[in-house]
N, C-alpha and C positions, 0 to 999 in steps of 0.2 A: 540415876534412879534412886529414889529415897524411900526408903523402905522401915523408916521408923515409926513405931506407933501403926503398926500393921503387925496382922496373923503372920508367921512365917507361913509360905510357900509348903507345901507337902509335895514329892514328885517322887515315882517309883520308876525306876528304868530298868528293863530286863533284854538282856543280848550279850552280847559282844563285846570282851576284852580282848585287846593285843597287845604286844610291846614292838610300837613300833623303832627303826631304825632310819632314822630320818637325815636325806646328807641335799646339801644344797650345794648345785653344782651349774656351772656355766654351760655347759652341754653335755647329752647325756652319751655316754660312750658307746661307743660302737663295739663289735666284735674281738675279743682281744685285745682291747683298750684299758688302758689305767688311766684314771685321774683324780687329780688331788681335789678334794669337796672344799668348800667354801668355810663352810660350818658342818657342825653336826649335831643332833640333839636323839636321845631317847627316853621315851618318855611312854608314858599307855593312851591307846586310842583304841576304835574300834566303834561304830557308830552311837550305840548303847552311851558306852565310857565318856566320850567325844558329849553326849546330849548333856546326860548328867554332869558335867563337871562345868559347861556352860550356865544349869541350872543351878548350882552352888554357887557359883561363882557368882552370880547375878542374886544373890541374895536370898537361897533357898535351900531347903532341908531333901537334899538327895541321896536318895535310896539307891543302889546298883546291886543286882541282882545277875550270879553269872556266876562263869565255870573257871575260879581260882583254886589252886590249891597248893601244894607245899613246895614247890617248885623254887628255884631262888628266881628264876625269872618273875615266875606268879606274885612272889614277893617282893619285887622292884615294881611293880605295877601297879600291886596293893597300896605300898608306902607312898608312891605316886599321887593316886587316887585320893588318899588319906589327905595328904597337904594339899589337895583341892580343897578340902570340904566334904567330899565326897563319901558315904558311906555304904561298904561293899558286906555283901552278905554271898559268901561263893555256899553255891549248891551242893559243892561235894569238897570240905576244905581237905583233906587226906588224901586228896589225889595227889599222885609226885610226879604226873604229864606234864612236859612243859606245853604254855600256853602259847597261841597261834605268834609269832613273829611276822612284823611288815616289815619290808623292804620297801622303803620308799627315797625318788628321787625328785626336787624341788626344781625347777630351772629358774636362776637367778634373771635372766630376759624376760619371761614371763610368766612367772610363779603357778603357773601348772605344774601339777601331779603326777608322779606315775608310778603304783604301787604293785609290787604282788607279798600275795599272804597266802593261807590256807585257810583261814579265815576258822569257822568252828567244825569244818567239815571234819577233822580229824576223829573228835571225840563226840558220842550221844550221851546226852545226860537224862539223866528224870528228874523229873518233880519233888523237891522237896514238904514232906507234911504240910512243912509252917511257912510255906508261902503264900498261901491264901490270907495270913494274918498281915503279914504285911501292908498289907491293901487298907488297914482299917487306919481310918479318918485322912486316907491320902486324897489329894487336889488331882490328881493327875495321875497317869501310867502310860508309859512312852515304852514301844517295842518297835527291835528293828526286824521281828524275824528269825533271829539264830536263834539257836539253844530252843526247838519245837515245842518238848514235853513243859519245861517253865511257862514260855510263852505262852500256853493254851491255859496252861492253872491259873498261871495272872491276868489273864482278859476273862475268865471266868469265874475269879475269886471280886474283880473290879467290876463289868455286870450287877453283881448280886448287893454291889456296894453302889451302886451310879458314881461310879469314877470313871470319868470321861475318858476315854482311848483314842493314844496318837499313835499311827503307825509310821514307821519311817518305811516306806516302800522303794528302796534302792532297787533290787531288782528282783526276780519271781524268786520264791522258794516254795513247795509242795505244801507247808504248813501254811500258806495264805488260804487254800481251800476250805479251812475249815476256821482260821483266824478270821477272815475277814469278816464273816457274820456279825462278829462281837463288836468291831472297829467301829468310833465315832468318825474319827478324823482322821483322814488318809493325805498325806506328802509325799509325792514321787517326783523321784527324778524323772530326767524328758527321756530315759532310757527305758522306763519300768512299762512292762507289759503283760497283761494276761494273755497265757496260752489262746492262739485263736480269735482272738479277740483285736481290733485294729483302733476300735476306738476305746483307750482307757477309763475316759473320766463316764462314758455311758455304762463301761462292764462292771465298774466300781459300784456307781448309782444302783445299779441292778442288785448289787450282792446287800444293798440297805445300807451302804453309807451317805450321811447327810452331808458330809462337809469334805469336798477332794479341794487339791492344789497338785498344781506339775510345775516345778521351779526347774530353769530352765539357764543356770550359770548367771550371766550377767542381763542376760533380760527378762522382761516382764512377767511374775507368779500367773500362772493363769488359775483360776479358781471357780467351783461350782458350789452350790449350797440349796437344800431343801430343810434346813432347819429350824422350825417354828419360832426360835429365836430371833431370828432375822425378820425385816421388815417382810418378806415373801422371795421363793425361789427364785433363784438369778444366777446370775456368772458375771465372769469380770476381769480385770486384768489388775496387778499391784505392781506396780514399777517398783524396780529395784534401783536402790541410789549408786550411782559413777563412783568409784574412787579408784585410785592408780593402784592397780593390783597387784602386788608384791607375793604373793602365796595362798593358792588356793587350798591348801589342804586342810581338811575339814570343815569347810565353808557349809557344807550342807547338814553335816553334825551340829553344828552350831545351831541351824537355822532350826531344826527340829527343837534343840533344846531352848532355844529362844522361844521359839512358840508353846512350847511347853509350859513356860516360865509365864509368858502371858495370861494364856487359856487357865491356869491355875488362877489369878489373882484378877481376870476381868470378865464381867459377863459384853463386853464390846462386840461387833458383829466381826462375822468374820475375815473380810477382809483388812480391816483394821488390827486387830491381831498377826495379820501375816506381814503388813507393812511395816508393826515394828518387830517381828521378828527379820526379819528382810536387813533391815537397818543393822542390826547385830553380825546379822552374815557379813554383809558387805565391811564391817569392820574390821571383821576378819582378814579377809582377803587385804587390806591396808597394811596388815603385820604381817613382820617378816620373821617366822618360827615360832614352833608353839609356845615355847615359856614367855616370847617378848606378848602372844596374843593372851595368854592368861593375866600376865600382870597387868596388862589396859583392863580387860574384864573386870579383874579385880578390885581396879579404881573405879570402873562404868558404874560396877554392882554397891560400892559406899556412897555414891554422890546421893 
């Protein structure tokens, strides 16, 4: 992707940092088990971190927005983020919390997942003043949902600005009641569900979103759209491309952040925006650990 002789990209991401703990292992142990890991890597993820750092990477000016603060943990994650590209703006930098930690285990068979974390539940934050400026002259604002009180400033600081909003919709949180009003473009996983609600992509349409997708691992994005952009209301399917899948972790962070990275720099319909975000996911999932996935990126994002 060649990206000279073009506006940089503008992308604001607010959510979710972790440090995650990442061990690649031939099977995962049972009860009272030891085993030796294959590899290991740590590094910051968290869906937010995960979008933006794809979005950098891929040749653009990302914003991350989120709850760092003095921590050495906080600080391994920061400096992380930094040698992405990535630029973090923590909401409360004086905090000395440490930041959520994943556990995560890879299976070298077939490079599924399997994480636990605490994710942002630990700590509430508020809104800081100056994040509504943030917003000014960005392409984009991508939330996954954590971190509520930001989250609500920055879908209502972008509104007042027409900076399109992506939601990453992994799965229910209470502040979607009131976030999703504001949301352009909703990406769920095939897990994500409204309270009560059986069919998603109708209880979406209803709350006034134009543009749903429910990606769905290795097959077909399914997608709806009522937005005037488009040739007229439709749905559809985006096939996602085969490749021998080595690691899925973060594959769906990606995909967000790919799409993010598109929807900035194209007015394309939208299915085609999710095709070649789709294509980035599936790259993903080709690498085996996150640094060997950022460094392809990182050649993807110069070509």
């Amino acid at each position: 992707m060649n990206t000279q002789g073009v506006t940089r990209r503008t992308g604001v991401f607010v959510g979710l940092v972790t440090v995650d703990l990442i061990h690649r292992v031939e099977h995962a142990p049972g009860v009272n088990e030891k085993t030796t890991a294959l590899a290991q890597e740590i590094v910051a993820g968290g869906p937010a971190a995960n979008a933006a750092v794809t979005f950098a990477l891929l040749g653009g000016d990302a914003l991350l927005v989120t709850d760092l603060g003095s921590h050495p943990l906080a600080r391994l994650a920061h400096d992380d983020l930094a040698e992405q590209g990535v630029r973090v703006r923590a909401v409360d930098p004086s905090v000395a919390a440490m930041p959520a930690v994943s556990s995560i285990r890879v299976l070298e068979s077939t490079g599924e997942r399997s994480v636990v974390s605490v994710n942002a539940a630990a700590r509430t934050v508020a809104a800081p003043e100056w994040l509504p400026s943030v917003l000014d002259g960005a392409d984009v604002l991508l939330l996954d949902g954590h971190h509520p009180e930001p989250a609500v400033a920055a879908a209502r600081a972008a509104r007042g600005r027409n900076v399109p909003i992506v939601l990453d919709a992994g799965s229910w949180k209470p502040v979607l009641d009131e976030l999703l009003a504001m949301v352009d473009v909703a990406i769920c996983s095939a897990d994500f569900r409204i309270p009560g609600r059986a069919d998603t992509a109708a209880a979406l349409a209803e709350r006034g979103i134009s543009r749903i997708a429910i990606s769905r691992g290795g097959e077909p994005i399914l997608w709806w759209s009522t937005d005037p952009r488009e040739c007229g209301p439709g749905s559809g399917t985006v096939p996602v491309p085969r490749v021998d899948t080595r690691d899925t972790l973060g594959a769906g962070d990606v995909l967000h952040g790919a799409f993010a990275w598109e929807l900035a720099g194209s007015d394309a319909a939208f299915p085609d925006l999710l095709a070649r975000a789709a294509a980035a996911a599936s790259e993903r999932c080709g690498q085996v650990g996150m640094s060997s996935w950022r460094n392809h990126l990182r050649h993807r994002g110069s070509r």
